[in-house]
Structures are given as C-alpha cells and as structure tokens.
MIDOSE-1310 file (N, C-alpha, C; in nm, 2 decimals, decimal comma, always signed):
residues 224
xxxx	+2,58/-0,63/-0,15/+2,51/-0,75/-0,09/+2,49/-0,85/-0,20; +2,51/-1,01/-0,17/+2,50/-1,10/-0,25/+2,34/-1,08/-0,31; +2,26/-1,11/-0,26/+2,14/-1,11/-0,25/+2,05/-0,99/-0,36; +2,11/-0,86/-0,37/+2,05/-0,68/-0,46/+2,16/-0,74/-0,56
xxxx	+2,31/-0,79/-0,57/+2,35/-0,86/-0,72/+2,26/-0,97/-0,76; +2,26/-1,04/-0,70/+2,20/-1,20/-0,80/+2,07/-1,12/-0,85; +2,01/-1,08/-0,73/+1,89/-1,01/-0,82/+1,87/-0,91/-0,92; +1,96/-0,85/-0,91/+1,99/-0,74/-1,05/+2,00/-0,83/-1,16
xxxx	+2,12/-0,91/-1,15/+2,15/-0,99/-1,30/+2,07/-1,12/-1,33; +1,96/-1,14/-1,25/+1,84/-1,23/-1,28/+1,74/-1,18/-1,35; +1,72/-1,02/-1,28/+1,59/-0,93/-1,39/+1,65/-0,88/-1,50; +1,79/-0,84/-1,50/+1,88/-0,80/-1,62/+1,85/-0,93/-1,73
xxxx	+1,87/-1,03/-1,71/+1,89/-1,12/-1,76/+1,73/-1,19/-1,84; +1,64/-1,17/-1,73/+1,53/-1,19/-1,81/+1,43/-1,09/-1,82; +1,45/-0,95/-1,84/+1,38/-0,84/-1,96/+1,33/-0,91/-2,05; +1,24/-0,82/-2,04/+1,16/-0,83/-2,19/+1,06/-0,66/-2,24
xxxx	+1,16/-0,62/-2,36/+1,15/-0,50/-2,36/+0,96/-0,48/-2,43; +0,94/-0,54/-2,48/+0,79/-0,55/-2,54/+0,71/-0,51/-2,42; +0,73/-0,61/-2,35/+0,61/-0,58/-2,21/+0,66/-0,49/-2,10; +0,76/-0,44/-2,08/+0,82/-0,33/-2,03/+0,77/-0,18/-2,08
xxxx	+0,73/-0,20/-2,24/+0,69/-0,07/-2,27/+0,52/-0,07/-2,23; +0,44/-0,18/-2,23/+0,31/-0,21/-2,25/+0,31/-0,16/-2,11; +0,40/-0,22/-1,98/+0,39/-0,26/-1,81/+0,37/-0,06/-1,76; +0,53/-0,01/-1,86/+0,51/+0,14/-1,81/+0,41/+0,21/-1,84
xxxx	+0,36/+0,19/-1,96/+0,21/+0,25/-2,02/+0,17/+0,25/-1,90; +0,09/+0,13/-1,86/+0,00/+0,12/-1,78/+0,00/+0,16/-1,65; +0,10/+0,20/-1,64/+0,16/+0,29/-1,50/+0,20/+0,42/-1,54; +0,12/+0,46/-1,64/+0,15/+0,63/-1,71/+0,28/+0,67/-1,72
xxxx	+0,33/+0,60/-1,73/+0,51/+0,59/-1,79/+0,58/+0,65/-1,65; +0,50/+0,63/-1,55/+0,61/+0,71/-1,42/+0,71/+0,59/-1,41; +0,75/+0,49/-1,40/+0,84/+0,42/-1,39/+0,88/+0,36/-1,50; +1,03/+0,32/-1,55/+1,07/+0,20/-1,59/+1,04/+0,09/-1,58
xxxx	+1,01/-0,05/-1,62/+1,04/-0,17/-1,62/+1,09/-0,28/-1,65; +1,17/-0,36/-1,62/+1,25/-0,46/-1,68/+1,16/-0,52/-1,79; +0,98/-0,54/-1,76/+0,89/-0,60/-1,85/+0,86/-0,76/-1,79; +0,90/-0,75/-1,67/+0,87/-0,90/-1,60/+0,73/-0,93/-1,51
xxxx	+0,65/-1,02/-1,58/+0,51/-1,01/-1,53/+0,51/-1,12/-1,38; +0,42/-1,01/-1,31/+0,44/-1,04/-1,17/+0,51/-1,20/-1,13; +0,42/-1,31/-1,19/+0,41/-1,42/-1,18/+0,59/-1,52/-1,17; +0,61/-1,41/-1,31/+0,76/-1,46/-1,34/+0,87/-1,36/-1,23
xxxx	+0,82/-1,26/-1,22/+0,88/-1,22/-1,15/+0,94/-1,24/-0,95; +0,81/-1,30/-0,90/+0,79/-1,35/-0,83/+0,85/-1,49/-0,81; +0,86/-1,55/-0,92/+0,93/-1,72/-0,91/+1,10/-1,70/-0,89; +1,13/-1,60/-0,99/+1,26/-1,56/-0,91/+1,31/-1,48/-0,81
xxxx	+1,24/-1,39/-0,79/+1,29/-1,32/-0,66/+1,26/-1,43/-0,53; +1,18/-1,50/-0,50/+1,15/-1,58/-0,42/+1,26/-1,71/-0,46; +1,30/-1,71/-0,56/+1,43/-1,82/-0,52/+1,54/-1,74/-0,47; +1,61/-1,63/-0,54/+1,74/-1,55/-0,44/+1,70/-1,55/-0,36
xxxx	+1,57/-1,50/-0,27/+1,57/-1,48/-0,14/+1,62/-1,63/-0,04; +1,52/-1,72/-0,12/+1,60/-1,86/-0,01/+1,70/-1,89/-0,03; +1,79/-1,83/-0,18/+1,96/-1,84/-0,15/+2,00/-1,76/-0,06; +1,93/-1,67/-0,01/+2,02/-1,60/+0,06/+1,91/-1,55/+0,18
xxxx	+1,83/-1,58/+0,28/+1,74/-1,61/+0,30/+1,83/-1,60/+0,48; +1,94/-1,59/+0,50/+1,95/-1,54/+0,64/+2,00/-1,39/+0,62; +2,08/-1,30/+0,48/+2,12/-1,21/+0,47/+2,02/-1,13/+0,44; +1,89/-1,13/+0,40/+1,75/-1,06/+0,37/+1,69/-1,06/+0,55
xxxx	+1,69/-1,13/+0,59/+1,64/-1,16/+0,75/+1,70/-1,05/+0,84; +1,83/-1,07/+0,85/+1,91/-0,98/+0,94/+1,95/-0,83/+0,85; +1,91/-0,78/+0,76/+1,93/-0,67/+0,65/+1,79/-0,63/+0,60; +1,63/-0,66/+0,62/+1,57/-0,63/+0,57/+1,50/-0,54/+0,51
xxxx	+1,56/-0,44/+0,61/+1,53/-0,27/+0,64/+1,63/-0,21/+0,52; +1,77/-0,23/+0,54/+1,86/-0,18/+0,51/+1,81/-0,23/+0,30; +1,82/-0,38/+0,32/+1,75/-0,40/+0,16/+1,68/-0,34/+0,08; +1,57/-0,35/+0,19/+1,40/-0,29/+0,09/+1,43/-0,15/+0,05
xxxx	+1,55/-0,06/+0,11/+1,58/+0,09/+0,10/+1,65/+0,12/-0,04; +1,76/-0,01/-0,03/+1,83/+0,04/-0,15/+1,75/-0,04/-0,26; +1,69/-0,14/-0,23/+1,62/-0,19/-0,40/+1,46/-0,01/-0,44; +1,43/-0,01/-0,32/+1,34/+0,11/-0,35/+1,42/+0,20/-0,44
xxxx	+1,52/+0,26/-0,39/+1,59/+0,37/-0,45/+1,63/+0,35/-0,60; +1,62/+0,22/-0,65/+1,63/+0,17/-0,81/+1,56/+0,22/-0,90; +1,57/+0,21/-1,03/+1,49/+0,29/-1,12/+1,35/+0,20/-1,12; +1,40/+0,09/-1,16/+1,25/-0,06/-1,25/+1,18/-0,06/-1,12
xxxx	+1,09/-0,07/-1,20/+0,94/-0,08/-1,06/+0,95/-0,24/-1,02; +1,01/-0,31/-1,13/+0,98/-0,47/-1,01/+1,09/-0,48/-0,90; +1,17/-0,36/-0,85/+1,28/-0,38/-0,76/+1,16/-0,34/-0,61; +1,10/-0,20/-0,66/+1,03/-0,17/-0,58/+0,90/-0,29/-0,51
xxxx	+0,84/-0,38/-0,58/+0,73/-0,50/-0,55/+0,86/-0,55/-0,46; +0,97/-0,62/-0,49/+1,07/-0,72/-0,41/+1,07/-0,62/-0,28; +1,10/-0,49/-0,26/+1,13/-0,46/-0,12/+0,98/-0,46/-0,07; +0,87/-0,39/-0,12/+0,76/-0,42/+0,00/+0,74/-0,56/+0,09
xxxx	+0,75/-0,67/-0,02/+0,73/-0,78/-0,03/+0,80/-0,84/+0,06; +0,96/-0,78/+0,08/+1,06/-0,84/+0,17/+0,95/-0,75/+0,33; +0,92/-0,67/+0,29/+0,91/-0,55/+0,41/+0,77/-0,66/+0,48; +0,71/-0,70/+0,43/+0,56/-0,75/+0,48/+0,59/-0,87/+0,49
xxxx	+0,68/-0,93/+0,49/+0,70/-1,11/+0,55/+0,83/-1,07/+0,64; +0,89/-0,96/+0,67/+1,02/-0,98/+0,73/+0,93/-0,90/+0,89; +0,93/-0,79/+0,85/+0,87/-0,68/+0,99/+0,75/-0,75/+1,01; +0,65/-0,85/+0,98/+0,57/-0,87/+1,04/+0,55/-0,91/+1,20
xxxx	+0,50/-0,87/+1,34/+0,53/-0,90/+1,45/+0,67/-0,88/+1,45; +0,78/-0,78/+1,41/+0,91/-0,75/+1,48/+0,91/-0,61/+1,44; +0,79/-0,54/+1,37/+0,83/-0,38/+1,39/+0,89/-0,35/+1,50; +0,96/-0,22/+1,48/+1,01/-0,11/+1,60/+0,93/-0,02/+1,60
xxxx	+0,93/+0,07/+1,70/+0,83/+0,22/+1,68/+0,86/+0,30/+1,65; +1,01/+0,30/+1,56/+1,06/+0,40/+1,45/+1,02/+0,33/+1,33; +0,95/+0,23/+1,30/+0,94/+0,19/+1,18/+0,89/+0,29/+1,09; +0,76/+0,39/+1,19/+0,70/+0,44/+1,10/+0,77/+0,54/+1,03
xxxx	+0,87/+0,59/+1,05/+1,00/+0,70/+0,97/+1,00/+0,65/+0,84; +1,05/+0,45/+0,86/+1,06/+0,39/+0,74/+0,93/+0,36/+0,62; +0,84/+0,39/+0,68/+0,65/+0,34/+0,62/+0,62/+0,45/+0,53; +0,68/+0,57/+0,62/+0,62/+0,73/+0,59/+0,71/+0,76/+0,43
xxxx	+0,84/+0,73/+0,42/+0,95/+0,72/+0,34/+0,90/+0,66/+0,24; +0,83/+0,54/+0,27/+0,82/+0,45/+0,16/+0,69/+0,54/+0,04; +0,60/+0,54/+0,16/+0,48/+0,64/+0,08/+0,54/+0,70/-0,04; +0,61/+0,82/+0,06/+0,66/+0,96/-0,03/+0,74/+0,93/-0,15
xxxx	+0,81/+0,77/-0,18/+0,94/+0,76/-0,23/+0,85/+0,67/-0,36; +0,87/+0,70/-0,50/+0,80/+0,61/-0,62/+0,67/+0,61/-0,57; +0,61/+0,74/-0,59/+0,50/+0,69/-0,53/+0,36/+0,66/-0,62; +0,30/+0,56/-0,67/+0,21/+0,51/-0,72/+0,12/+0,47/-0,67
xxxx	-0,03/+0,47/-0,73/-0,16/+0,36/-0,64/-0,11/+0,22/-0,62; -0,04/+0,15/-0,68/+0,02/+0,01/-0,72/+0,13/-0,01/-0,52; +0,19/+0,05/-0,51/+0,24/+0,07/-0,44/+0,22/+0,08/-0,25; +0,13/+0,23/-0,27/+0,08/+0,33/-0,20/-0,01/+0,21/-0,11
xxxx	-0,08/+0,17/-0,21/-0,23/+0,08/-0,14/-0,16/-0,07/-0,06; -0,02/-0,15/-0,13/+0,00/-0,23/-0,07/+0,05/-0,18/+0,08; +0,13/-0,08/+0,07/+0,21/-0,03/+0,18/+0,10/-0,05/+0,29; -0,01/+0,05/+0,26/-0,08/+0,13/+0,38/-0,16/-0,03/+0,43
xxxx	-0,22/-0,13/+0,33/-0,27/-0,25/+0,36/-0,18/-0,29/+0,46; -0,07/-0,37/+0,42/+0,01/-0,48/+0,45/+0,12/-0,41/+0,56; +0,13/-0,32/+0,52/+0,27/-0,26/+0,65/+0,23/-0,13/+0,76; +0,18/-0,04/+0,71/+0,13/+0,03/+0,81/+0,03/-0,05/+0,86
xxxx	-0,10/-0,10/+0,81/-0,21/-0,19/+0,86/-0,12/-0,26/+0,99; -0,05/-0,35/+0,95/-0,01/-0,43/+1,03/+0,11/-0,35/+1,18; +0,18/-0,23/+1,10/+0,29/-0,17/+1,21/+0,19/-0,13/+1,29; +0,03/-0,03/+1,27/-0,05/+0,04/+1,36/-0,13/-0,12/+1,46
xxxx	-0,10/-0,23/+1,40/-0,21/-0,31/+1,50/-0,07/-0,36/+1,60; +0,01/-0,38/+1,57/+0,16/-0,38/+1,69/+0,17/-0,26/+1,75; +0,13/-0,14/+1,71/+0,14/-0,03/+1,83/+0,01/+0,04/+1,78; -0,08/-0,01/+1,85/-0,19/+0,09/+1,82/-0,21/+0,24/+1,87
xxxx	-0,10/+0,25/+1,99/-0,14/+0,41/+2,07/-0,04/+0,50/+1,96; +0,01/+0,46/+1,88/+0,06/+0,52/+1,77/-0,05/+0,57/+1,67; -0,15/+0,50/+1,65/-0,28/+0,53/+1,52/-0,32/+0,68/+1,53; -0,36/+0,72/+1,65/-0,39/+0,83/+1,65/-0,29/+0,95/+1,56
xxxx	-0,19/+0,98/+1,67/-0,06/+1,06/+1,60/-0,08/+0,99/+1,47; -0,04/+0,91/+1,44/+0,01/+0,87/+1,30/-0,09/+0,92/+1,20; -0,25/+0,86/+1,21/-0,37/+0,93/+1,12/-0,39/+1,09/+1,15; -0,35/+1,17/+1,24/-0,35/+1,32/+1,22/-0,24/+1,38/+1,14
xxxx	-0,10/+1,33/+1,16/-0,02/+1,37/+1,04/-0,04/+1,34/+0,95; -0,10/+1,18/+0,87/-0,14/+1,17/+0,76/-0,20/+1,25/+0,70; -0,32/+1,25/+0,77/-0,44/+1,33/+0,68/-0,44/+1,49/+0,68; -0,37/+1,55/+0,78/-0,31/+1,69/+0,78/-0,21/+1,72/+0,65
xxxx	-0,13/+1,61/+0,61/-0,04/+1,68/+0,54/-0,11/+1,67/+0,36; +0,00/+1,76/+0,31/-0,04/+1,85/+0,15/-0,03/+1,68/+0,04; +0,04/+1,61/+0,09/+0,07/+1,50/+0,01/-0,04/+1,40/+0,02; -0,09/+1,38/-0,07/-0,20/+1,29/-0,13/-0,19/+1,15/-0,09
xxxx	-0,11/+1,08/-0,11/-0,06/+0,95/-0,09/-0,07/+0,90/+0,06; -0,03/+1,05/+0,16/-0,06/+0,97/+0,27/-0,17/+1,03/+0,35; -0,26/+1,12/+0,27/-0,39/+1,13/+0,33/-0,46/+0,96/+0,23; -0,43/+0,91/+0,14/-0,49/+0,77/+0,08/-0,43/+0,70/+0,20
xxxx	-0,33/+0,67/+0,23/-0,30/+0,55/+0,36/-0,37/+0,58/+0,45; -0,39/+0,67/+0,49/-0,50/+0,72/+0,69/-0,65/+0,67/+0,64; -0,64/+0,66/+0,54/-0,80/+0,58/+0,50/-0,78/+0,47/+0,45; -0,67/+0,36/+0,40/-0,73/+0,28/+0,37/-0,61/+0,13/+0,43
xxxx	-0,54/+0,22/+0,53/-0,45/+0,15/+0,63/-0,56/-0,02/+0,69; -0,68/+0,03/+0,74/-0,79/-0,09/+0,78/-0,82/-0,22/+0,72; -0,77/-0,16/+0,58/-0,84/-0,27/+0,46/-0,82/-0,43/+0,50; -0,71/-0,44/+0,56/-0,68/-0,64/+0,59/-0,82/-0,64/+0,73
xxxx	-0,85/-0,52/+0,83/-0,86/-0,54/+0,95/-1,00/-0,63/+0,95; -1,07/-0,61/+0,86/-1,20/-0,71/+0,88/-1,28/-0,64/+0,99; -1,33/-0,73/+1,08/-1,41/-0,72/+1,21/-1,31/-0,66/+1,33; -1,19/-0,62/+1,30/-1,08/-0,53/+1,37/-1,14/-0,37/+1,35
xxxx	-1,17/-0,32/+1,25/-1,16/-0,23/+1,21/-1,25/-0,09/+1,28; -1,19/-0,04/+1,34/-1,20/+0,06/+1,42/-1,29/+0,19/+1,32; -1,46/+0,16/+1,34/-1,48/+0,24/+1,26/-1,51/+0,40/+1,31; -1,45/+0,43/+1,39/-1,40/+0,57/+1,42/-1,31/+0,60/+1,37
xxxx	-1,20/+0,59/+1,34/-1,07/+0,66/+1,28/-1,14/+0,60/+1,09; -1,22/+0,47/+1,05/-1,25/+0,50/+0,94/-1,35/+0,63/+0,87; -1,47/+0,61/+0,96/-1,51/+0,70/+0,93/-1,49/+0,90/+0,95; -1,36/+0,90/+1,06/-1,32/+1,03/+1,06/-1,21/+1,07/+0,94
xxxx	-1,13/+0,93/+0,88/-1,07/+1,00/+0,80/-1,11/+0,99/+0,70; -1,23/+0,92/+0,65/-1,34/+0,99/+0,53/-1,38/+1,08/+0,54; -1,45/+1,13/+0,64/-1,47/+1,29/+0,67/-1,42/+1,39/+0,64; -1,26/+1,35/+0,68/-1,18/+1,52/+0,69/-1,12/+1,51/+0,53
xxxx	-1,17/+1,42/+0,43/-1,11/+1,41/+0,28/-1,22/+1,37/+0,23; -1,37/+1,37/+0,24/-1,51/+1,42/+0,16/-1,53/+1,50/+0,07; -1,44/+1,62/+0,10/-1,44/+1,80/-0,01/-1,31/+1,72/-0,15; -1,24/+1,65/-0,06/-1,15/+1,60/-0,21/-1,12/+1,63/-0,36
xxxx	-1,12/+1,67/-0,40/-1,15/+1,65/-0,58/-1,06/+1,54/-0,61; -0,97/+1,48/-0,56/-0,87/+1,38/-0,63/-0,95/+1,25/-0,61; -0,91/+1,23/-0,76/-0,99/+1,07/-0,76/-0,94/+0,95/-0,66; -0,79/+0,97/-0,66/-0,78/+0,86/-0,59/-0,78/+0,89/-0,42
xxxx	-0,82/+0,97/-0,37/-0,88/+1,01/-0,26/-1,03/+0,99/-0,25; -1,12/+1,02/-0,33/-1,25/+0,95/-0,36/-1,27/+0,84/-0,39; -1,21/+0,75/-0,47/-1,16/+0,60/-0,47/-1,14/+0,52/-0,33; -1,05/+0,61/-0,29/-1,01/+0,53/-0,12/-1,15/+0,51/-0,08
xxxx	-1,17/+0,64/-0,02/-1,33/+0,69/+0,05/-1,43/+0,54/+0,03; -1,46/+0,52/-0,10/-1,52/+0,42/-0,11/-1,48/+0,26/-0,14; -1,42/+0,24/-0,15/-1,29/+0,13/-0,10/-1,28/+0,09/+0,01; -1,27/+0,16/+0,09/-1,22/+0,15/+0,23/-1,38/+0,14/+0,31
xxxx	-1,50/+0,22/+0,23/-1,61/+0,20/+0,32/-1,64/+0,03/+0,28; -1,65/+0,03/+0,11/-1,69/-0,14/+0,09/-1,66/-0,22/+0,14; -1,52/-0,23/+0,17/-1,45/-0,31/+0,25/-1,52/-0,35/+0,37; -1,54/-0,25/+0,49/-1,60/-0,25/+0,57/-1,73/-0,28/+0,59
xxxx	-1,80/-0,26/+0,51/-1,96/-0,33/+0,44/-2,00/-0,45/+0,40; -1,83/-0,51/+0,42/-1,81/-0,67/+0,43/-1,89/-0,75/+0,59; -1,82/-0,64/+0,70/-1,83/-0,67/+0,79/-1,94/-0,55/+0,86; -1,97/-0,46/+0,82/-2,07/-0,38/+0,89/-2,18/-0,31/+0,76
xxxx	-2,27/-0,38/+0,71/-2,31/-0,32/+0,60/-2,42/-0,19/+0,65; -2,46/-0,20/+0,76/-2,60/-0,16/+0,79/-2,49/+0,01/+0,86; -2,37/-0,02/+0,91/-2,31/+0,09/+0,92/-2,25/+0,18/+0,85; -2,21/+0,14/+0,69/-2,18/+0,17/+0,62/-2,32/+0,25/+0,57
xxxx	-2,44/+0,20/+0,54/-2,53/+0,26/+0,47/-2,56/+0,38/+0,53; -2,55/+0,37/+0,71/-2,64/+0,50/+0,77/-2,54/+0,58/+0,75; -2,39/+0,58/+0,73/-2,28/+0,66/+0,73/-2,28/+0,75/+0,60; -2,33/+0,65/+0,50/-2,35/+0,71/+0,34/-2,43/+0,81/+0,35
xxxx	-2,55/+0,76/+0,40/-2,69/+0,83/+0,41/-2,66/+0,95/+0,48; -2,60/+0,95/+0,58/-2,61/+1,08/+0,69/-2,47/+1,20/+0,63; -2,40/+1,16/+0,56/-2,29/+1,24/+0,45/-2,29/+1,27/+0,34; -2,24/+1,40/+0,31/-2,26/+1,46/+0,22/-2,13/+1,42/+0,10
xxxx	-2,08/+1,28/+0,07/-1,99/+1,20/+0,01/-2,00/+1,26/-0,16; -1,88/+1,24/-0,23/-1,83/+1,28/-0,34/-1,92/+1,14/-0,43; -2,00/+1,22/-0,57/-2,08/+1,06/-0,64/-1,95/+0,89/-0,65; -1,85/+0,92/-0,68/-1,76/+0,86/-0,68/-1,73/+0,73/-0,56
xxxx	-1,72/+0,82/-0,47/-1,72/+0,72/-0,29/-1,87/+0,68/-0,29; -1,95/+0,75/-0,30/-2,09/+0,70/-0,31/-2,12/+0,58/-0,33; -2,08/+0,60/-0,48/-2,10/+0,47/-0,59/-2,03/+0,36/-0,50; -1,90/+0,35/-0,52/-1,81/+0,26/-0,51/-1,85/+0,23/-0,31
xxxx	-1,86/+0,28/-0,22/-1,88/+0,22/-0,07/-2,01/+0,16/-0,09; -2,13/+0,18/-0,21/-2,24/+0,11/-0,19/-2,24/-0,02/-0,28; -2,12/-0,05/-0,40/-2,16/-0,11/-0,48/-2,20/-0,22/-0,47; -2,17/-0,33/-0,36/-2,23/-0,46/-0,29/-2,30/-0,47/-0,17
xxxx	-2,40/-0,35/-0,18/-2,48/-0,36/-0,08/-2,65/-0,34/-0,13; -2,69/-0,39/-0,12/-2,84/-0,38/-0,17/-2,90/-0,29/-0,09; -2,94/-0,16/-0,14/-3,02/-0,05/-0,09/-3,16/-0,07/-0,12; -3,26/+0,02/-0,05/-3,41/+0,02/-0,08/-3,38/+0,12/-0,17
C-alpha cells in the first residue's frame, strides 16, 4: 500500500536513536522506537494520510492491522489514530472482534486506555445492546487489559455515563492487586466525579475499595 511505504520511509528517515532509547525506557523497554516525539510524529503521519487520504478511508481496518503488527510503537499511535477518526459513526457489529484484537495485541497502558476511551467508548455508544455481552466477557476474562477497558470504556461519556455498568465493573475488580486495575478503578470514578460527585462519594463510602482507587476517585473532590 502507497500510504504503510511513504510512511515507513518518512519514520525511517527521521529516527532519532537518542530519544528512541530514552522513548523505550519509558515504556519499560516493551517496545522499539523510531525515537519520534509525538508532536513530530504526528505532523507527518497526518501529511501521508492527506496524500493518500481516499486509500486510508476505503482500507482503514485492513491499515491499522498491518501497521499494528509492526515492531516501533509510533506505527502502533498511527493505526489507533486512523481507527478513531475513520470508524467513528461507521462501526460494524463485528468491529468488536477488531477492538478485542487490538487490546490483546502490543499491549500497553499507552495504548490500552486510548483504545477503550476513543474506540470501544465510542463502538459501545453505536451499539449499546452490545455493552452488556461485551463488559461480561471483559471483565470475566484472565487478561488484565481488558478487564482495564470494561472500566474505563466511559471515560469520554461525561453525563452519558451509565453509572451502573461503571460501578459494577469496579466491583467485580475491587479484590485486584494489579495496579493498573486499581488505577482504572479510580480514574474512571474521578472522571465521573466530574459529573456526579455526590455519587461517586456515597459509592467510595459504601465500598470496601483498594487505598489506591480510594485516593485517586477522591482526589478532586472535597470530603468532610
């Protein structure tokens, strides 16, 4: 595809191995990186795209798969990125095959949290009688990443936010020991403490929550 070349030999081309070693640190060396900081990275991938900007359109799915499947983590930012301005309002209701995939596949907090924000958030508000199914297989299964999505899928929803399925999938991941499952927990409450503070407190108060979610779902809310 014109579009996975130009952009190979655009990040090829401007590496930078200094900050590629700094970029993987900071991602506990689970990935490679070309060393290209968001900003810069972003100014080019957003120009191939408008070169080629009907071939990304009609291929979006088929794109975001094979740049995932790449080593460098900035391939992986270009496909969600394609994934959340292309499927917005044109999901299918096998998307979520492709959502669930994405989780399991490079999987990072970096990642993990845009996904469940920006593309599941948005695939479950295009089919909501899917939420159900979809947050019981999440939070049922052994994989961590997508018990973190079934909690923090809400985060864009604001005054959307269905706080029944929030607060049950805090619930069934309260015993947790993983931090970034306790992290969510309280993430996902704060968030909602944007728009429901007084519900978030009686929820804290009446649960027996990890210090961690505690801290973090009360941090902007003034308690007595």
């Amino acid at each position: 595809m014109n579009f996975i070349t130009a952009l190979e030999n655009a990040f090829a081309a401007n590496k930078n191995p200094e900050n590629a070693f700094a970029m993987a640190k900071y991602m506990k060396n689970n990935f490679p990186f070309f060393g290209i900081k968001t900003e810069e990275r972003r100014r080019i991938f957003k120009e191939i795209w408008k070169e080629n900007k009907q071939e990304v359109a009609a291929n979006a799915r088929q794109i975001a798969l094979s740049l995932y499947s790449k080593q460098e983590r900035e391939f992986h930012y270009c496909a969600i990125e394609i994934l959340i301005k292309e499927l917005k309002g044109n999901y299918n209701l096998e998307d979520i095959q492709l959502i669930e995939k994405l989780i399991l596949t490079n999987s990072w907090w970096d990642s993990v949290d845009t996904i469940a924000k920006y593309i599941l958030g948005e695939y479950l508000l295009e089919f909501p009688l899917e939420t159900k199914n979809t947050l019981e297989r999440f939070s049922k299964s052994e994989n961590m990443w997508l018990n973190r999505s079934a909690i923090l899928f809400q985060l864009n929803y604001k005054q959307k936010t269905n706080s029944d399925f929030l607060f049950s999938e805090c619930l069934k991941q309260t015993h947790s020991k993983e931090f970034f499952i306790q992290k969510a927990i309280g993430w996902a409450l704060r968030e909602y403490a944007k728009s429901n503070p007084e519900a978030v407190k009686q929820f804290v108060a009446n649960n027996n929550l990890k210090p961690l979610s505690k801290k973090e779902a009360l941090k902007n809310i003034c308690c007595p």
